[in-house]
C-alpha positions in Angstrom: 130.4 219.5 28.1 132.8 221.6 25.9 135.1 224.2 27.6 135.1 228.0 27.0 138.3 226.8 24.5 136.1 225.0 22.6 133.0 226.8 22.3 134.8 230.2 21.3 137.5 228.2 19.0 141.1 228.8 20.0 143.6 227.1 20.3 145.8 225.8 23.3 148.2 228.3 22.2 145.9 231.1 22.5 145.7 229.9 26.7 149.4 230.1 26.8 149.1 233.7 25.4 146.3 234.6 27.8 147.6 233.0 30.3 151.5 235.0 29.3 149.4 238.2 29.5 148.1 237.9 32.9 151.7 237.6 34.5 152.4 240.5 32.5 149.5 242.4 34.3 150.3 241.3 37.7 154.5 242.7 37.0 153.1 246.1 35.8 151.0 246.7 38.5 153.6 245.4 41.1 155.9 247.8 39.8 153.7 250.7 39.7 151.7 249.7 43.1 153.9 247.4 45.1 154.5 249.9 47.6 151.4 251.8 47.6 150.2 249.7 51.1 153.1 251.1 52.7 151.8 254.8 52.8 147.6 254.1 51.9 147.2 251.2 54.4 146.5 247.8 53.7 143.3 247.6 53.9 142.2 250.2 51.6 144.4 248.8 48.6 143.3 245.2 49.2 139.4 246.2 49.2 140.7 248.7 46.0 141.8 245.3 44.5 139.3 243.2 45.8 136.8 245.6 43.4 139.1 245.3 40.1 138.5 241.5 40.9 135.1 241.7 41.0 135.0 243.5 37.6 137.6 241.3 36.1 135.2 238.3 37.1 132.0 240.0 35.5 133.6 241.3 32.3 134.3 237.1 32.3 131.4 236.0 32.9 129.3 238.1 30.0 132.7 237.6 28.0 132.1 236.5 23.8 135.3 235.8 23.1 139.2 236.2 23.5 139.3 240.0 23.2 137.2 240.5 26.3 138.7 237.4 27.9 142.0 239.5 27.4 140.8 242.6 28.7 139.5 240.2 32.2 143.0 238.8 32.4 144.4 242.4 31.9 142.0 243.8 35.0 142.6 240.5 36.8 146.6 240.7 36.6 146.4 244.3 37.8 144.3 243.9 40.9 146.2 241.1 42.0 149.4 242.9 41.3 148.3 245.3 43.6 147.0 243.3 46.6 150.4 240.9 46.3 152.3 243.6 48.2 149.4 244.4 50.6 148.1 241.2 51.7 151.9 239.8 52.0 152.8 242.8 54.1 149.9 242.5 56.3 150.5 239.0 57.0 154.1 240.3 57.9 152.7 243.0 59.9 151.0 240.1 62.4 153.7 237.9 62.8 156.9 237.7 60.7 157.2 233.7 60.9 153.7 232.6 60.8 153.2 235.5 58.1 156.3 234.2 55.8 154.9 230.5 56.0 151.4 231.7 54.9 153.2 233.8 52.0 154.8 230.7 51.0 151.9 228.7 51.3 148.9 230.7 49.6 150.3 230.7 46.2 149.8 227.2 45.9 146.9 226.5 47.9 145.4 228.9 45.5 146.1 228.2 42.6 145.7 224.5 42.9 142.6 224.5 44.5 141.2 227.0 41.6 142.5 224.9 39.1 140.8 221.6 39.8 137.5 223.5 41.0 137.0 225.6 38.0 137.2 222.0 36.1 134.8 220.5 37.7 132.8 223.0 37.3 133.2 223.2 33.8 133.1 219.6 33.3 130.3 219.1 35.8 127.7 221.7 36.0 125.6 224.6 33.2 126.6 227.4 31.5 130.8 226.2 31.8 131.9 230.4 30.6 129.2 231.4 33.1 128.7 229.8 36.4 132.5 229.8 37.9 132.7 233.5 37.3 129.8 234.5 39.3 130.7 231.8 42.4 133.6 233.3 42.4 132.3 237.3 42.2 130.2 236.5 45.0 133.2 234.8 47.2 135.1 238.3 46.7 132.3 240.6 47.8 132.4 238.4 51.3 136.1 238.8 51.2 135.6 242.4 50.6 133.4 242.3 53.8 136.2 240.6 55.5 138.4 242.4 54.7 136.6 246.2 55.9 136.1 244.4 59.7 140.3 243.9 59.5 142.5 246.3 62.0 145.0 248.7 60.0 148.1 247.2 60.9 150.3 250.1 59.7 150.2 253.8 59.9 148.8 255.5 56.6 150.4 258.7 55.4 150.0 260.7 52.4 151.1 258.5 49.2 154.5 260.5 47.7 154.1 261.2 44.1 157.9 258.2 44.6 155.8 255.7 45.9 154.0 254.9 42.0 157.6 255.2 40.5 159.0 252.1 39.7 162.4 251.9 41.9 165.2 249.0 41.5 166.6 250.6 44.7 167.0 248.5 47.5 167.4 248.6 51.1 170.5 247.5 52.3 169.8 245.2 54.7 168.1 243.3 52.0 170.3 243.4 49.0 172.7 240.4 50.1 169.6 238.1 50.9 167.9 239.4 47.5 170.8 238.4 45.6 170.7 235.2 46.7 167.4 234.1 46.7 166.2 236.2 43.3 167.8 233.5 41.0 166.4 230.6 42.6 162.7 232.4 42.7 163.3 233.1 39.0 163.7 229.5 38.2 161.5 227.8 39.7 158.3 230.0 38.9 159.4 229.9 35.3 159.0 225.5 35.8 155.5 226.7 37.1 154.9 228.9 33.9 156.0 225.5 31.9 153.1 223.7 33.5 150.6 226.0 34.0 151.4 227.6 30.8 151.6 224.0 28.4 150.6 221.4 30.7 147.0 220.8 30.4 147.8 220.7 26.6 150.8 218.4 27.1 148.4 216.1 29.1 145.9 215.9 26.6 148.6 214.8 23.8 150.5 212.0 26.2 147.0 210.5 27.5 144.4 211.3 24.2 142.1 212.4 26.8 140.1 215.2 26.3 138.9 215.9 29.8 139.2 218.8 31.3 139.5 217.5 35.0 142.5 215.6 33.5 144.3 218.4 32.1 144.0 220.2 35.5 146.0 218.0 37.2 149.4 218.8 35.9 148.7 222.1 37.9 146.8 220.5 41.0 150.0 218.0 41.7 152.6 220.4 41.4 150.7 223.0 43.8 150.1 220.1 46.2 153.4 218.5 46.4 154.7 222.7 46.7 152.4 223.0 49.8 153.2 219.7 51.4 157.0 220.4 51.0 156.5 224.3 52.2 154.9 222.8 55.4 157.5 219.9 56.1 160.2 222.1 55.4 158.8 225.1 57.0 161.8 224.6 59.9 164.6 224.0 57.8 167.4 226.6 57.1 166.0 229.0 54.2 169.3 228.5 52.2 169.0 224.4 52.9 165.2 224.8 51.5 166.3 226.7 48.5 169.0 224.1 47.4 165.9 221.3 47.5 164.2 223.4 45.4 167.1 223.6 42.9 167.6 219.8 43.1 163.5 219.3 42.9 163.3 221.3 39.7 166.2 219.8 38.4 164.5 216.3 38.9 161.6 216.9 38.0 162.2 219.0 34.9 164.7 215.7 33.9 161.5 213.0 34.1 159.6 215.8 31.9 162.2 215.5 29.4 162.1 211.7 29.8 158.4 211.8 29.6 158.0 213.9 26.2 160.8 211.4 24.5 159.1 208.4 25.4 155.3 209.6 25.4 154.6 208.2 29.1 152.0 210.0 31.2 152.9 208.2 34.3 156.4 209.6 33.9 155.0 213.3 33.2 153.0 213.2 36.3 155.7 211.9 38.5 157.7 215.0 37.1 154.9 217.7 38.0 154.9 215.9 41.5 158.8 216.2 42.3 158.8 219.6 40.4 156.3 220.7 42.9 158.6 219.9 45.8 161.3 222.2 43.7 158.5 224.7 43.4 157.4 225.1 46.8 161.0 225.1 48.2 162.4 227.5 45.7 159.6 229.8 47.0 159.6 229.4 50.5 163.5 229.2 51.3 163.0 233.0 48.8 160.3 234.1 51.0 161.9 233.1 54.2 165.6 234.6 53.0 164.3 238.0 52.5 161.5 239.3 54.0 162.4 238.6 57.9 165.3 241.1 57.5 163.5 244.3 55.7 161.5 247.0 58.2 157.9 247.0 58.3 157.7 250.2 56.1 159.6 248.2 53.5 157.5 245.1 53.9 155.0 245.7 51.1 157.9 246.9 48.4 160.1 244.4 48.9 157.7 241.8 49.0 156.8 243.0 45.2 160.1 243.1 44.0 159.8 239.5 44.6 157.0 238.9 43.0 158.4 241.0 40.1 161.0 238.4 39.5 158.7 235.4 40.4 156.3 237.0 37.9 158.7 237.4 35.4 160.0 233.9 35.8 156.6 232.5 35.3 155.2 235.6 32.1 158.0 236.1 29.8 159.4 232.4 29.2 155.5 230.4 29.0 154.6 233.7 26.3 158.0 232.8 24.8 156.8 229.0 24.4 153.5 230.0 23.3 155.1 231.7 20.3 157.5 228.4 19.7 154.9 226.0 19.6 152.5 228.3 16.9 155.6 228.9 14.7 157.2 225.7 14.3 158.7 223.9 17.1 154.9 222.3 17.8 154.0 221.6 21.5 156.1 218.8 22.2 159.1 220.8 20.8 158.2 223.9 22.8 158.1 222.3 26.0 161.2 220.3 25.3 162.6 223.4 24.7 161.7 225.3 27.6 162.4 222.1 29.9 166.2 222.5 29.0 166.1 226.3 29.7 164.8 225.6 33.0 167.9 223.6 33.7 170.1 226.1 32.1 168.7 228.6 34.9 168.6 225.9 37.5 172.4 226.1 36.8 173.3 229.2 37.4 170.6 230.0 39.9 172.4 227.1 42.3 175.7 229.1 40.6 174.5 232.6 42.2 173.4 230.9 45.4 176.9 229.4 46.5 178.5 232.4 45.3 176.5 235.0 47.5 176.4 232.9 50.2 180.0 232.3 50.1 180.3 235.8 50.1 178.4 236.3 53.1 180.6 234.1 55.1 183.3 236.2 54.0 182.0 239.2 54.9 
């Protein structure tokens, strides 16, 4: 059974553009709504985004072709944007470890899960631009249900005309541990941009297989190797867990490289696996440097700011390869490309890292 790529006709590279656009989305509306949960409540912004979900899922399902694809990702990337900061905060709000481990932890349980399901659906079942989309609709209106019975867990004030104002500003408590864990949150969510972003393509060309389970698996491995080593090293000093992700990344990125030279699937799979570990570290020790030392009423916007720069990590470089590999450097040549950028930032992400925690001991 063909895939929504092949029955409307685009190209790989048209995914890495939709795909580009969606992180776009999700940075827009973290920067406009990060710290809207902070004043309206939780719960009303995540059933508010709960709703755009549920018409980004519906505007997919009776979707012809890439321009109302674009505007779902568009609707998609802003609801989520919006319920990052909420949902993160909330967790937060109930208990600060348990709440960072689950941050660190839902992003690839997610996304890994809805990669390999949404194959097999297409692969498996009828009407492959149809059926996922409404399965899914109706798993956000019992969310939404969920999610009405929860307890406010902050106190809700009127929402300042400030609080939709983009603001760089920090709070100082958190600038130090920002500084040091920004970088490394950078880096590795743009290695998870590389293979969410080319991978599924990239697996087609090393293997010649056209299946669409396949090509979810490049995503699938590197969000379960990133959950396994968020768990194991959910006990470990944050700054020890953010150096593994820097090694991780740089491993795994270095078999990519090896794997796109020598054409060996088994190599780019064991890549995506020890990437994952660099992916899931990166994030946690990030998570678990920052957000135990802001306020609760700073929770929600400084959990966005994060996801700012993890969203720009993952957008603006896989939209940058998208471009490369239409205009002339071809897939292969992309994704080599962007492989030796990610060590470039590994580099000076492990730079700023020694530096502001050297720093700290000084101070």
């Amino acid at each position: 059974m063909r895939s929504t790529s092949g029955e409307w006709g685009f190209t790989p590279i048209t995914t890495t553009i939709v795909f580009g656009i969606y992180a776009v989305a999700v940075l827009v509306s973290l920067l406009f709504a990060g710290r809207l949960s902070d004043y309206a409540g939780r719960r009303p912004v995540l059933l508010g985004a709960l709703g755009g979900q549920l018409v980004a899922l519906l505007v997919y399902a009776t979707a012809a072709g890439v321009p109302e694809l674009t505007a779902a990702r568009v609707i998609q990337g802003l609801s989520t944007g919006a319920a990052l900061g909420a949902i993160g905060a909330g967790l937060l709000d109930v208990s600060r470890e348990r709440g960072a481990l689950a941050n660190s932890l839902s992003p690839g349980i997610g996304t890994g899960s809805g990669a390999l399901l949404s194959a097999l659906f297409i692969q498996f079942l009828p009407a492959p631009t149809r059926l996922v989309y409404l399965v899914l609709a109706g798993v956000m209106v019992l969310q939404a249900a969920g999610v009405a019975l929860l307890r406010e867990t902050v106190t809700t004030s009127r929402v300042p005309r400030s609080a939709l104002v983009p603001e760089v500003r920090l709070p100082r408590a958190v600038r130090g541990p920002v500084l040091a864990a920004a970088p490394v949150m950078f880096a590795v969510w743009a290695m998870a941009g590389l293979y969410g972003a080319l991978g599924p393509a990239l697996v087609q060309a090393l293997t010649g297989s056209s299946s669409i389970v396949l090509g979810s698996v490049s995503l699938t491995l590197l969000t379960v190797t990133a959950v396994a080593s968020v768990y194991l090293l959910r006990n470990r000093p944050a700054g020890a867990v953010m150096l593994t992700g820097i090694g991780g990344l740089v491993a795994g990125v270095a078999l990519t490289l090896a794997a796109l030279e020598t054409g060996a699937a088994a190599l780019f799979f064991a890549g995506i696996a020890i990437s994952g570990i660099g992916f899931g570290s990166g994030f946690q020790g990030g998570i678990r440097t920052v957000v135990p030392v802001a306020a609760p009423h700073e929770r929600a916007g400084v959990l966005s700011l994060l996801f700012v720069v993890s969203y720009l990590g993952m957008g603006v470089p896989a939209v940058a390869a998208g471009f490369l590999a239409a205009h002339g450097a071809g897939l292969t040549g992309a994704a080599r490309d962007y492989s030796v950028a990610l060590l470039v930032l590994a580099a000076l992400a492990f730079a700023a890292l020694i530096r502001t925690r050297a720093s700290a001991r000084r101070a």
